[in-house]
C-alpha positions as CSV (number, residue, x, y, z in Angstrom):
1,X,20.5,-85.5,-16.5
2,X,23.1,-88.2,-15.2
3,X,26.8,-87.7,-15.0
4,X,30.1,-89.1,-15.3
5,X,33.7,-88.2,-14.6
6,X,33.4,-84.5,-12.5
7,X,35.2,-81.5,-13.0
8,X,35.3,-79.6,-9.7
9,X,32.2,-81.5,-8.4
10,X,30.7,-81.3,-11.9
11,X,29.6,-84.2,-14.1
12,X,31.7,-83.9,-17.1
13,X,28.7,-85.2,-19.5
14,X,25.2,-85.0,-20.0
15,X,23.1,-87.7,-21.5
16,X,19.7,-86.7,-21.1
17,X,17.9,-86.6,-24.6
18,X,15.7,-84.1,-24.0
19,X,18.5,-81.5,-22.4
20,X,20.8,-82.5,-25.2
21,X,18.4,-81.9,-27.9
22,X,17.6,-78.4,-26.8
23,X,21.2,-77.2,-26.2
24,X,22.1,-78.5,-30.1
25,X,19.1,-76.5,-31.2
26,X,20.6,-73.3,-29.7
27,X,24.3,-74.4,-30.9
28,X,23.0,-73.9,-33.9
29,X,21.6,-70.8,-33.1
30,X,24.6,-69.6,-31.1
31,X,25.5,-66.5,-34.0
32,X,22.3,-65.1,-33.1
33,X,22.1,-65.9,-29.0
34,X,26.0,-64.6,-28.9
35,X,25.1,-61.3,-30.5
36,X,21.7,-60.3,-28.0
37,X,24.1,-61.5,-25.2
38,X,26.4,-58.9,-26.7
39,X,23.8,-55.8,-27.0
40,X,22.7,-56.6,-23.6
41,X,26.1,-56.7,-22.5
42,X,27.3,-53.3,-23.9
43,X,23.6,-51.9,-23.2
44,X,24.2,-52.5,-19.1
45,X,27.7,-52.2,-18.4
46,X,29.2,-48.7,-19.1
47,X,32.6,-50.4,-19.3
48,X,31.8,-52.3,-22.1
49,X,30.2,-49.6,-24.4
50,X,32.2,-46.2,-23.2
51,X,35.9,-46.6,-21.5
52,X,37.0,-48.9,-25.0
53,X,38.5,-50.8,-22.9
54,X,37.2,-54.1,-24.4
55,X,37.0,-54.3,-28.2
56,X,33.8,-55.5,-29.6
57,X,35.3,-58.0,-31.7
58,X,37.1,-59.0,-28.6
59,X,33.7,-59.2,-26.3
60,X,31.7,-61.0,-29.3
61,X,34.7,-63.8,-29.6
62,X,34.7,-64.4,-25.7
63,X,30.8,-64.8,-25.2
64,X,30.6,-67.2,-28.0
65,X,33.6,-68.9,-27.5
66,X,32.0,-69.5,-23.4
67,X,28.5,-70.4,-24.4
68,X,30.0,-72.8,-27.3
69,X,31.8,-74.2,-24.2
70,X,28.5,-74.6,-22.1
71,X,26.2,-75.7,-25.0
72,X,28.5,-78.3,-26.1
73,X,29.0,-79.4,-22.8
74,X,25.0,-79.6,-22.7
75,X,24.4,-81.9,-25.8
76,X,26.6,-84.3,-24.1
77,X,29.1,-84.6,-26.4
78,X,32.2,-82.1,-25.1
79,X,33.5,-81.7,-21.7
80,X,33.6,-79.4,-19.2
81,X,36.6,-77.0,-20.1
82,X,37.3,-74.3,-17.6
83,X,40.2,-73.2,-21.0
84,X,37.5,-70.6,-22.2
85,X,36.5,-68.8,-18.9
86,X,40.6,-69.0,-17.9
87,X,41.3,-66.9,-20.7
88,X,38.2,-64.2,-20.1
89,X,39.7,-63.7,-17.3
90,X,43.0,-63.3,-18.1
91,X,42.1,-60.9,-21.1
92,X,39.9,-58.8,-18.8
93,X,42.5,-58.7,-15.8
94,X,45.2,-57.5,-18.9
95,X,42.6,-54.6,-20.4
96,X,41.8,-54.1,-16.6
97,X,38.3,-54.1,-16.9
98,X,37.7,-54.0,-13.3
99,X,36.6,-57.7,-11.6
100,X,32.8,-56.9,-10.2
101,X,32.0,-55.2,-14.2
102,X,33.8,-59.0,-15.9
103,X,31.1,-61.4,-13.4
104,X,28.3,-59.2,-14.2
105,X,28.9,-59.5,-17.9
106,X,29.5,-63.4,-17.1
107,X,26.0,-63.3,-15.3
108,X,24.2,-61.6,-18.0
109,X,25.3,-64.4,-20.6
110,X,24.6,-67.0,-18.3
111,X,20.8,-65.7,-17.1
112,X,20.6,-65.2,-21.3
113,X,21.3,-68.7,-21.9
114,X,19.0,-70.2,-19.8
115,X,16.0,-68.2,-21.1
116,X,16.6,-69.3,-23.8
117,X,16.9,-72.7,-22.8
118,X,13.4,-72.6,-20.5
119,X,11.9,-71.1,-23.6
120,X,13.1,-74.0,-26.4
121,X,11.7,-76.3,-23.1
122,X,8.6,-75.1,-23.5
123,X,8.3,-75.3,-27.3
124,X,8.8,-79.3,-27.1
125,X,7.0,-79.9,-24.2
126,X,6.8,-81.4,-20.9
127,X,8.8,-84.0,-20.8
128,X,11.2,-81.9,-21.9
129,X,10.4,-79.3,-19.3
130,X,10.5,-82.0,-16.9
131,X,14.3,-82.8,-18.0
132,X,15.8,-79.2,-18.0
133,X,14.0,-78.5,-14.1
134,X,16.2,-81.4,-13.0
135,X,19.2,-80.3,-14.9
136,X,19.1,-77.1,-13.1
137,X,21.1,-77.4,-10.5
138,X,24.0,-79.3,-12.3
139,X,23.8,-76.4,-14.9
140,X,23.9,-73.7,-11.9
141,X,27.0,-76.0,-10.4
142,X,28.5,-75.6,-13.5
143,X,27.8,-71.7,-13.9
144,X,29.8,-71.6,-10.5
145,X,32.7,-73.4,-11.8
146,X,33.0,-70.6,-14.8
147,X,32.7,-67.7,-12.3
148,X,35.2,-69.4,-10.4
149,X,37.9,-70.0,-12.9
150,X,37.5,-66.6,-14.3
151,X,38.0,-65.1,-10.9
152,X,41.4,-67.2,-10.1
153,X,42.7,-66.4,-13.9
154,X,41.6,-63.0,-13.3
155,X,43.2,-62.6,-10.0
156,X,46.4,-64.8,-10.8
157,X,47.4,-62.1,-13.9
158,X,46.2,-59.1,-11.3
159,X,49.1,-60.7,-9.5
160,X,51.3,-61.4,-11.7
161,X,51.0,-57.3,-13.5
162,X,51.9,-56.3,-9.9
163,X,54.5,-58.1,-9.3
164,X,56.3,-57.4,-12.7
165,X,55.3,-53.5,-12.5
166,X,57.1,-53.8,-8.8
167,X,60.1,-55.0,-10.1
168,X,59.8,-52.3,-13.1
169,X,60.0,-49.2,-10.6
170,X,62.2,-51.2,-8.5
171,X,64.8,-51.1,-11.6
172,X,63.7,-47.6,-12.2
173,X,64.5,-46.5,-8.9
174,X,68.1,-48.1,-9.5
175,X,68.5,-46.7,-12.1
176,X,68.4,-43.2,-10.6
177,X,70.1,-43.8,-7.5
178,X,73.1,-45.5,-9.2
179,X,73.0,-42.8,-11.8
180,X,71.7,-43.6,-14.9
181,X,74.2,-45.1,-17.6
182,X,74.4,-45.5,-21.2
183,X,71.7,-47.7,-22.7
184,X,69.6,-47.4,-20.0
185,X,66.5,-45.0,-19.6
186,X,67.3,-41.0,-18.7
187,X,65.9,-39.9,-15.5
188,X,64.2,-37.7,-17.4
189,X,62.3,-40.7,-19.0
190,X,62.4,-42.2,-16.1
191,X,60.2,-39.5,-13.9
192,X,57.6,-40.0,-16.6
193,X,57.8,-43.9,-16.8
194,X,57.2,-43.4,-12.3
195,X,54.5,-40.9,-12.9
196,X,57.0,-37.8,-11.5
197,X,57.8,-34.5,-12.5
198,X,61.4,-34.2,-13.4
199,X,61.5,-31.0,-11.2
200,X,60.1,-30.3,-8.2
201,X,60.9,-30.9,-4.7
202,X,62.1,-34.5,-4.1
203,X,63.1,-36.6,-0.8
204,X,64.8,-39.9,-0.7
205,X,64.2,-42.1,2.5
206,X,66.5,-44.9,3.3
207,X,64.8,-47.4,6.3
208,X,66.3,-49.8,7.9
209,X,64.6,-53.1,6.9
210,X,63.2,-55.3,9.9
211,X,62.4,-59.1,9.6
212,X,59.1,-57.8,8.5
213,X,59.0,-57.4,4.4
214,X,58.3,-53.9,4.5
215,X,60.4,-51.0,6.5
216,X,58.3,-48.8,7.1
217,X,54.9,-50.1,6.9
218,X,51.8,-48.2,5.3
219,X,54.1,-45.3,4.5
220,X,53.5,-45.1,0.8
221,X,49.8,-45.0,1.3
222,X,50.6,-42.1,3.6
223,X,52.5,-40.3,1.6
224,X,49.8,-40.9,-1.2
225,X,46.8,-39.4,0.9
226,X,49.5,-36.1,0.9
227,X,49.5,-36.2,-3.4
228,X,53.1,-37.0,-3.2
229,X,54.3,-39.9,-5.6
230,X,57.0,-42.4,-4.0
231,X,58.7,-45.2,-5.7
232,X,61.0,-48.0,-4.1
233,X,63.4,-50.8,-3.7
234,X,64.2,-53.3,-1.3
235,X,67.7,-54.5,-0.7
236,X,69.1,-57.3,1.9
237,X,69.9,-54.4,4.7
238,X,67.0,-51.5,3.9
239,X,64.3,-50.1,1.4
240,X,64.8,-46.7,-0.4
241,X,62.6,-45.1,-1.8
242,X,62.6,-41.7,-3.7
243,X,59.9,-39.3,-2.8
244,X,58.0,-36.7,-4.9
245,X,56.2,-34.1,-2.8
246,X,55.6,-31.3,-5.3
247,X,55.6,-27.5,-3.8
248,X,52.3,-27.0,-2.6
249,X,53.2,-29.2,0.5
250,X,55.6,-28.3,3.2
251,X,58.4,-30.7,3.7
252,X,57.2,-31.1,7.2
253,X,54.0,-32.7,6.7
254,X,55.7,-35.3,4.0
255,X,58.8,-35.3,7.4
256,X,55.7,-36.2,9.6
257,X,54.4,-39.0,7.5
258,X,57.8,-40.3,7.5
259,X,58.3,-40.3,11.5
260,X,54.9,-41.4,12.1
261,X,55.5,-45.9,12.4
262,X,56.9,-46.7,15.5
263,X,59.7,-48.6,16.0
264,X,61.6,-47.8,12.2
265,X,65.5,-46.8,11.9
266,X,64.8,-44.1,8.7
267,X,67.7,-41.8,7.2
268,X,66.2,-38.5,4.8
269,X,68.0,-36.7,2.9
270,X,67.7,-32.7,2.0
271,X,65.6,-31.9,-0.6
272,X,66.7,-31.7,-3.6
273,X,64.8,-30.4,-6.9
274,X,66.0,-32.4,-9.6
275,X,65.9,-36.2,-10.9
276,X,68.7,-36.6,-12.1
277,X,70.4,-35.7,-7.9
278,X,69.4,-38.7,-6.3
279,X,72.7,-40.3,-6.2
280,X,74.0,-37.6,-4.3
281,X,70.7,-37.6,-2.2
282,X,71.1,-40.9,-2.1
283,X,74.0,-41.1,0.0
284,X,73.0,-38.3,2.3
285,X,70.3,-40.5,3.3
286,X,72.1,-44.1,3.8
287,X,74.3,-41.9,5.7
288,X,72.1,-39.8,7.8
289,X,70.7,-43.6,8.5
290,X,74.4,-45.2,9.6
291,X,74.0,-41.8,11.6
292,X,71.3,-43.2,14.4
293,X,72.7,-45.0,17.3
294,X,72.9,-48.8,17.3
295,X,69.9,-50.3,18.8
296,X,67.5,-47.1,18.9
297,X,64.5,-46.1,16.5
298,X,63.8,-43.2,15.0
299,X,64.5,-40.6,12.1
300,X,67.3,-38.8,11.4
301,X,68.0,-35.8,8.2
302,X,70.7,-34.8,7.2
303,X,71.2,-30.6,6.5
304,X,72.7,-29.9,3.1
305,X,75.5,-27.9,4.2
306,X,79.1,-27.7,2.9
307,X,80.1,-29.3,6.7
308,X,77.3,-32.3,5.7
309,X,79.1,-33.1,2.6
310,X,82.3,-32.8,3.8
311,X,81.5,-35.2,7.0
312,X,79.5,-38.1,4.5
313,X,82.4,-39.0,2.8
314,X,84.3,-40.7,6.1
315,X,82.2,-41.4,9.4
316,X,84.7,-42.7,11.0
317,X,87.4,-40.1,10.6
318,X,84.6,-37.6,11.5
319,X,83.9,-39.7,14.5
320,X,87.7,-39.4,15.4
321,X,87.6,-35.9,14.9
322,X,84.4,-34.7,17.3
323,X,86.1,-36.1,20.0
324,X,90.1,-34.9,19.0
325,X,87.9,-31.7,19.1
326,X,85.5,-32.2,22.3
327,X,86.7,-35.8,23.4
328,X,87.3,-34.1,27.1
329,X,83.7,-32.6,27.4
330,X,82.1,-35.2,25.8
331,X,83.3,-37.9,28.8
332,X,81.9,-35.4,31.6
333,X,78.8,-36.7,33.3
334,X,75.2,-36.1,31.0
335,X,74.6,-33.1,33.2
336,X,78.0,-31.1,32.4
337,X,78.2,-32.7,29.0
338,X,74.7,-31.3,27.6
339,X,74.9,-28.0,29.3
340,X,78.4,-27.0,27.6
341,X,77.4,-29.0,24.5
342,X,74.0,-26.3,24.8
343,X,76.4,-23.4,25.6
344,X,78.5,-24.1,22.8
345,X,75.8,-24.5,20.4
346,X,73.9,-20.9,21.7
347,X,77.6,-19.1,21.8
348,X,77.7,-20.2,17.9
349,X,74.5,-19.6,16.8
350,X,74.4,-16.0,18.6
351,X,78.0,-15.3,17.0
352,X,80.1,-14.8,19.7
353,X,77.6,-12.3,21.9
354,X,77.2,-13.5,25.3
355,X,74.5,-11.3,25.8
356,X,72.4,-13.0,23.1
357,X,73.6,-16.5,24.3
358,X,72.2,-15.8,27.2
359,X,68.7,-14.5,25.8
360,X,68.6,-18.0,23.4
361,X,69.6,-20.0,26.9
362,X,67.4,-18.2,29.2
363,X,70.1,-17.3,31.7
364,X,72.6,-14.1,32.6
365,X,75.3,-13.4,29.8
366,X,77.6,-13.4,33.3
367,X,76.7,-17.5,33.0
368,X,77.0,-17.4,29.5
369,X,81.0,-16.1,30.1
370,X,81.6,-18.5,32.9
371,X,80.6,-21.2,30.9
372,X,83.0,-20.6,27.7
373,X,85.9,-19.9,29.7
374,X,85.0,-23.5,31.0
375,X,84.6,-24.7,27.6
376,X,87.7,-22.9,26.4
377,X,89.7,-25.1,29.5
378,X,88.0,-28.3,27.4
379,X,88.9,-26.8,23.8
380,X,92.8,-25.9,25.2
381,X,92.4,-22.9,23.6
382,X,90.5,-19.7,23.6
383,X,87.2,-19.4,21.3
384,X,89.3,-15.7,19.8
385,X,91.7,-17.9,17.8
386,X,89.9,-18.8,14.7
387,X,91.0,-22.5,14.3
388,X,89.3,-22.9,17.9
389,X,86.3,-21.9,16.9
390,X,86.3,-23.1,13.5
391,X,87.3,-26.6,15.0
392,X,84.4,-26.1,17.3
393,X,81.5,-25.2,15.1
394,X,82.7,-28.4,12.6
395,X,82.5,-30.5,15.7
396,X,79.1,-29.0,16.4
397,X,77.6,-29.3,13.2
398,X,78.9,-33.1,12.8
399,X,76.9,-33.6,16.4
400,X,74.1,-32.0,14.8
401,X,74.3,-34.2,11.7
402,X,75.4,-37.6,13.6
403,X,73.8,-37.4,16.8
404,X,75.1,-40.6,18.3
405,X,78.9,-38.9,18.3
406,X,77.8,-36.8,20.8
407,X,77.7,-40.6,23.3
408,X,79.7,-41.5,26.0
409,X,82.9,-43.4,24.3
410,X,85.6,-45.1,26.3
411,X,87.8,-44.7,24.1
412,X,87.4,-40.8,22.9
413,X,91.3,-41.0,21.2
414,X,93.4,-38.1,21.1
415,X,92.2,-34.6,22.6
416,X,93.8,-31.2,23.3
């Protein structure tokens, strides 16, 4: 066997009569030789002959139209096209026939083909026996280049379905936290086009996006080991993605998953249990995210609470109110500022009882008294007047919700 012109570091012609002689024999016989390659394909490989994955007519075409390829190439008279392996693997990758189950099929037609050429070797005899033992290792060479292409076609449209389905959900996910338009998919559609329920118990999660290209890094496989379903998008500034947890799991364990990468700015939203309320989600969670101080890391949530939705509509007039409200507390040292910040926080939760104060603060309700009238001197105003305290407990809750308002700030504006 002698060659000319490669293809990949194969000769792209054989001339050796003996070789050539045998390969037309089975050209001729290739009906036959595709359809036991075909049987013994269907007869080993489950995926084949069960899952329907792969039409026969559609296997039959592909192993004759490969070994037409190779015999032809064999009788010296065609070249060595990788066009027909290319397009295997394309199919295959496209009726996603898993890659390992496509090279063993491959392997099986190529150990089938040379049987058969060993065994028309021996009917002529030795000289020609002679001629296909030194063709071997050209034919091998060439095998290699088949399994090769197929596996780069194959992986190339593997690449090229995941891209396009990533920008599918990507447009989905826009599509529901825009709010869906006319002409465009309903979110009802759209929870079965993501692979979500409609209802249930949803989350959206808005992280700040790093130079890195992902956010938050390995979080959808985490959130996949907990059987909840997450789709996203990436923008310039941050991904978002819209969470689907179902009911068996409690939010903090799916919260958990979230927190757990170092180093990640993340806003959450409440949960919500419809589809169709991720705008509104939405913006709780870009808020809640524009809620973490510059410069730190971590994971903030925002409460769904008529305050909350009151407060995301403006940060900055709710900035300027906190400290209209608790501007002159909020510029004592950190020692004063958290331990009236704590007291004012226990005084509200325990409804005005400075006896239960004091049992939530660990401490005499004689302290707990002392402490509010303090805080009362801050207010300019005693917390028995109802604006006082409603002003108070709005001030409190926006701390609660935006934590970085409760910072030191040179510039507090206006108080009491």
């Amino acid at each position: 066997m002698t060659g000319r012109t490669s293809v990949g570091g194969v000769s792209s012609h054989v001339q050796d009569p003996a070789v050539s002689l045998i390969a037309r024999g089975l050209l001729a016989e290739i009906d036959a030789l595709t359809d036991e390659v075909v049987s013994l394909v269907a007869a080993e490989i489950d995926v084949y002959r069960l899952d329907g994955l792969v039409p026969p007519a559609d296997l039959r075409a592909s192993v004759a139209h490969n070994l037409g390829y190779l015999l032809g190439y064999l009788t010296g008279s065609g070249t060595l096209e990788l066009d027909a392996p290319r397009r295997t693997g394309r199919q295959r990758a496209e009726q996603a026939v898993p890659l390992p189950e496509v090279l063993r099929a491959y392997r099986i037609a190529i150990a089938m083909l040379w049987q058969r050429l060993i065994d028309a070797a021996r009917k002529a005899g030795v000289e020609a026996q002679t001629a296909l033992l030194d063709a071997a290792s050209t034919l091998w060479e060439i095998a290699d280049e088949y399994s090769q292409a197929l596996t780069e076609a194959y992986r190339q449209t593997v690449r090229r379905q995941l891209i396009a389905d990533e920008r599918r959900r990507s447009a989905l996910v826009a599509s529901l936290q825009n709010g869906t338009t006319r002409g465009q998919p309903t979110a009802w559609e759209i929870a079965k086009l993501l692979g979500m329920p409609f209802e249930g118990a949803f989350l959206v999660v808005v992280a700040g996006a790093p130079a890195a290209a992902e956010a938050v890094p390995g979080l959808e496989e985490r959130l996949r080991r907990l059987e909840a379903v997450s789709a996203w998008r990436a923008e310039p500034e941050y991904d978002i993605g819209v969470v689907s947890y179902g009911t068996r799991r409690p939010v903090g364990e799916i919260l958990a998953a979230i927190s757990d990468t170092p180093g990640c700015r993340i806003g959450v939203s409440p949960s919500y249990t419809r589809l169709d309320l991720t705008p509104r989600a939405t913006r709780y969670a870009v808020v809640a995210l524009e809620g973490l101080r510059p410069g730190t890391t971590g994971v903030n949530r925002l409460e769904d609470a008529p305050l909350s939705e009151l407060m995301i509509g403006n940060l900055d007039t709710t900035r300027r109110f906190v400290h209209r409200v608790l501007g002159s507390v909020l510029r004592l040292p950190d020692d004063d500022r958290t331990m009236f910040l704590t007291t004012a926080q226990a005084w509200l939760d325990a409804r005005g009882s400075a006896a239960e104060a004091g049992r939530l603060l660990y401490c005499h309700e004689n302290t707990v008294r002392y402490r509010v009238r303090r805080l009362e001197e801050h207010l300019g105003g005693p917390l028995s007047d109802p604006t006082i305290v409603a002003e108070l407990a709005a001030a409190m809750q926006a701390i609660r919700t935006f934590p970085h308002l409760k910072a030191h700030e040179s510039d507090s504006g206006t108080t009491r």
